[in-house]
C-alpha positions as CSV (number, residue, x, y, z in Angstrom):
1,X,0.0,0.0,0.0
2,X,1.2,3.6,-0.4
3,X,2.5,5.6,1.7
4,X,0.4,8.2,3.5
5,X,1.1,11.7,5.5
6,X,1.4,10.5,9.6
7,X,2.5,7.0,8.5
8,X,5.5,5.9,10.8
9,X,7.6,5.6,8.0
10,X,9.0,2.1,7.3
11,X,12.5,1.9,8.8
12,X,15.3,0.0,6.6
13,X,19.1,-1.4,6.8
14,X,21.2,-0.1,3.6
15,X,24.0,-0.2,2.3
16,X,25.1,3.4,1.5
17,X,28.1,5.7,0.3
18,X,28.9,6.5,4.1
19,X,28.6,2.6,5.2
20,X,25.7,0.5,6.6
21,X,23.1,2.5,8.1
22,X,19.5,1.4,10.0
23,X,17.5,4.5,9.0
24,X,15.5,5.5,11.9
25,X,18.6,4.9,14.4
26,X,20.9,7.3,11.7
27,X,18.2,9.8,12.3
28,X,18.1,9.9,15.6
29,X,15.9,12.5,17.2
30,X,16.0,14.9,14.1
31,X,14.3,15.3,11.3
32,X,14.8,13.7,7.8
33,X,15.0,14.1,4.2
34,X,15.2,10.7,1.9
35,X,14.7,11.4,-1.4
36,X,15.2,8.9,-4.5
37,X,16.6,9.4,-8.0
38,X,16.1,7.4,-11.5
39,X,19.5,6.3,-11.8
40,X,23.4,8.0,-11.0
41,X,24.8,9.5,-13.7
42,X,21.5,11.0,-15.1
43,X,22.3,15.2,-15.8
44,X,19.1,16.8,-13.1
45,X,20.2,14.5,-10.6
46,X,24.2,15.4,-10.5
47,X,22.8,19.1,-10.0
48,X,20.4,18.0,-7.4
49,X,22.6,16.5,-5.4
50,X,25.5,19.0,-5.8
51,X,22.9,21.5,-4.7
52,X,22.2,19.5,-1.4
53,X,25.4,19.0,-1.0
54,X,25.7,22.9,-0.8
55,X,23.1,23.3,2.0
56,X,24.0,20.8,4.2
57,X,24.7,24.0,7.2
58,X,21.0,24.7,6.6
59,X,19.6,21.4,7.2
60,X,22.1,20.9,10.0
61,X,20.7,24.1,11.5
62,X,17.2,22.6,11.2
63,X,18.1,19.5,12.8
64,X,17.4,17.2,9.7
65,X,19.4,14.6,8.2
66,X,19.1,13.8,4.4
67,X,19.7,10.6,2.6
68,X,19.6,9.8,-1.3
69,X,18.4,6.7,-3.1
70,X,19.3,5.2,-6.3
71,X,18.5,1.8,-7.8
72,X,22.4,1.5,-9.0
73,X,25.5,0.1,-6.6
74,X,27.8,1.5,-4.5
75,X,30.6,1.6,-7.2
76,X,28.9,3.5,-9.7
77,X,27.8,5.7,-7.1
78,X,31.2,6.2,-5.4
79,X,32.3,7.2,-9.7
80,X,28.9,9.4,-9.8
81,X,29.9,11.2,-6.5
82,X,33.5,12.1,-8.2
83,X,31.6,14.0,-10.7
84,X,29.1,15.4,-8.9
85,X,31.9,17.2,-7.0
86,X,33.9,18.0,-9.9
87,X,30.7,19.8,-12.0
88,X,28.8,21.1,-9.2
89,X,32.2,22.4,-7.2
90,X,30.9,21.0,-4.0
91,X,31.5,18.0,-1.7
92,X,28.9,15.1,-1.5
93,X,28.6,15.1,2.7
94,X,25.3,12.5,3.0
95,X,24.8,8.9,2.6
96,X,23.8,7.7,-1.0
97,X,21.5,4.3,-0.9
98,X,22.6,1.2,-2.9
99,X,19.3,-0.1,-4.0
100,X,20.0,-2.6,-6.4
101,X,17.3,-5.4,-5.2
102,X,14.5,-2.3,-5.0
103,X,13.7,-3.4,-1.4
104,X,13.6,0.3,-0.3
105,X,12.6,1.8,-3.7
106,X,9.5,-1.0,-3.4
107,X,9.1,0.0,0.4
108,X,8.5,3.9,-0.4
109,X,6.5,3.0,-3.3
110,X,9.2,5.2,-5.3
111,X,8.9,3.2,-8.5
112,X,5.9,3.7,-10.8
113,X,5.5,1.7,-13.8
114,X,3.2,4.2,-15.5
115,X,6.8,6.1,-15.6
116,X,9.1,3.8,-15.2
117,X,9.3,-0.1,-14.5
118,X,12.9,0.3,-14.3
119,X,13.7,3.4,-11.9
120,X,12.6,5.3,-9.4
121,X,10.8,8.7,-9.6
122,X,11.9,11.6,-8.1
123,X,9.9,11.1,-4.4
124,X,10.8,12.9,-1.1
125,X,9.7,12.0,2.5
126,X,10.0,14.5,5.0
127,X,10.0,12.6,8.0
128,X,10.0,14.5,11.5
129,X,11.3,13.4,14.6
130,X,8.6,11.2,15.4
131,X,9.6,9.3,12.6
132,X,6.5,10.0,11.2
133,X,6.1,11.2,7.7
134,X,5.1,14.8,7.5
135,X,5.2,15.8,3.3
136,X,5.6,13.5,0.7
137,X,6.2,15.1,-3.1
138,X,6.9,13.2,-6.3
139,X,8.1,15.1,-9.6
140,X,8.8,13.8,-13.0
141,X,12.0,12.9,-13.7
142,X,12.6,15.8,-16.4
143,X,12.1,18.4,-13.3
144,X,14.8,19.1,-10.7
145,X,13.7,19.8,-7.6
146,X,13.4,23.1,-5.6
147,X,15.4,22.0,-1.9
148,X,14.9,26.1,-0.9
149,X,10.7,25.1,-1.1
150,X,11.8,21.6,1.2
151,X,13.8,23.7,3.4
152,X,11.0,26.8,3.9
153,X,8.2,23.5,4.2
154,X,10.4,21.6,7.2
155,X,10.8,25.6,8.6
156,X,6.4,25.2,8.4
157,X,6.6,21.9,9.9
158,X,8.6,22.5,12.8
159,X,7.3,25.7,13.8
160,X,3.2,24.3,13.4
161,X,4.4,20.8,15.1
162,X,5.1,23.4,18.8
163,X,2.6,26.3,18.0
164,X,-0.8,26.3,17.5
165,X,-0.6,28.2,13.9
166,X,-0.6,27.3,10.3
167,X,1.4,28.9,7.8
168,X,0.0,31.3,4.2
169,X,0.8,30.9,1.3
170,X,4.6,31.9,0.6
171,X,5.3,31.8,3.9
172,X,8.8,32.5,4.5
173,X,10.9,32.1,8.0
174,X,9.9,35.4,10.1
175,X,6.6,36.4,8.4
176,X,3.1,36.5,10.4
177,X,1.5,33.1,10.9
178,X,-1.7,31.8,11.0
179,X,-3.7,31.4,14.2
180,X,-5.4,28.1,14.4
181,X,-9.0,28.2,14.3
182,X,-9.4,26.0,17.4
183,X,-8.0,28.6,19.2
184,X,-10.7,30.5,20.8
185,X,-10.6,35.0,20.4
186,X,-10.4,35.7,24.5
187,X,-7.4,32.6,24.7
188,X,-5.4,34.7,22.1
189,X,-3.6,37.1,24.3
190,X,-2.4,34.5,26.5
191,X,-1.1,32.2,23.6
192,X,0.3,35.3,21.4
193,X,1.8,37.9,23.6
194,X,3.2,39.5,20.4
195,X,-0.4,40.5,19.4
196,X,-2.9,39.6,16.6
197,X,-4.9,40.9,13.9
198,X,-8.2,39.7,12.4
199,X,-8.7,40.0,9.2
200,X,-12.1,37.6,9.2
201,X,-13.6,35.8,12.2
202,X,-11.8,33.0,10.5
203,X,-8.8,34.5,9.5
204,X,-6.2,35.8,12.4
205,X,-2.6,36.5,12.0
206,X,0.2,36.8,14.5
207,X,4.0,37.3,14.3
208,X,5.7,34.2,14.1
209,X,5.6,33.1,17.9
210,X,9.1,31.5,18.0
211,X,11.0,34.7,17.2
């Protein structure tokens, strides 16, 4: 069955790039990132990864751990990693998964025939420290993924997972949020000392309460 949003997400053993890893024990108490690509050596993918590679202080800073996924063996992705650091002047600093036998790739539901029988799509799992699974997106393999969006989404996550608030549309780090319409009008002071505004009865906005 596929995979749904507040599934405990399956854990796994792997072989990977950075040695044998048990998923949920690597993550520890933080948050994750596993995300899958079609094959190594594919052109999207070396920038991808490159570009991952590049942000690794801002998912550090956020407490999350990422971890890539490709159908193809730990040699060619030891050659791929060579290259990805030579074209995308970077330093590959995360695990890569060997998934020749598809165990993982089958496990995430990351490979669909209507696509491809032989590879996986491009799927992520955002996974929180509960080892639950929090977002799950799946692009095309002719589209590169945007990691600033995944980065401003596990900002979203982490701040709604400790405050009662949602986040707007283009919500960036340090904009107002959203106050939860569960929260009743005369509990507002006490919850958001920084103040509110209502737009609608159903609408209320608040400075970002972690701030």
């Amino acid at each position: 069955m596929a995979l749904r949003l507040g599934d405990m997400a399956p854990n796994f053993t792997a072989e990977t790039t950075e040695g044998t890893i048990d998923f949920h024990e690597y993550l520890g108490d933080g948050w994750g990132i596993l995300f899958s690509h079609p094959a190594d050596y594919t052109p999207v993918c070396t920038t991808e990864l490159g570009t991952v590679a590049k942000l690794r202080d801002e998912f550090a800073r956020r407490n999350t751990k990422v971890v890539a996924l490709s159908v193809d063996g730990l040699e060619s992705h030891k050659g791929w990693i060579s290259d990805i650091n030579e074209t995308q002047s970077c330093e590959v600093n995360f695990p890569i998964i060997a998934d020749e036998d598809r165990k993982i790739a089958d496990l995430y539901d990351m490979i669909h025939p209507n696509s491809n029988e032989n590879f996986t799509v491009r799927s992520v799992f955002v996974i929180g420290n509960d080892k639950k699974i929090k977002l799950i997106i799946t692009y095309p393999a002719s589209t590169g993924r945007n990691f600033e969006e995944l980065l401003r989404v596990i900002d979203s996550l982490q701040l709604t997972a400790n405050y009662s608030v949602a986040t707007p549309a283009n919500w960036k780090h340090g904009e107002d949020v959203v106050i939860a319409p569960a929260i009743k009008d005369e509990d507002i002071p006490s919850k958001f000392p920084k103040g509110h505004k209502v737009v609608k009865p159903y609408l209320r906005t608040t400075p970002q309460p972690d701030l």
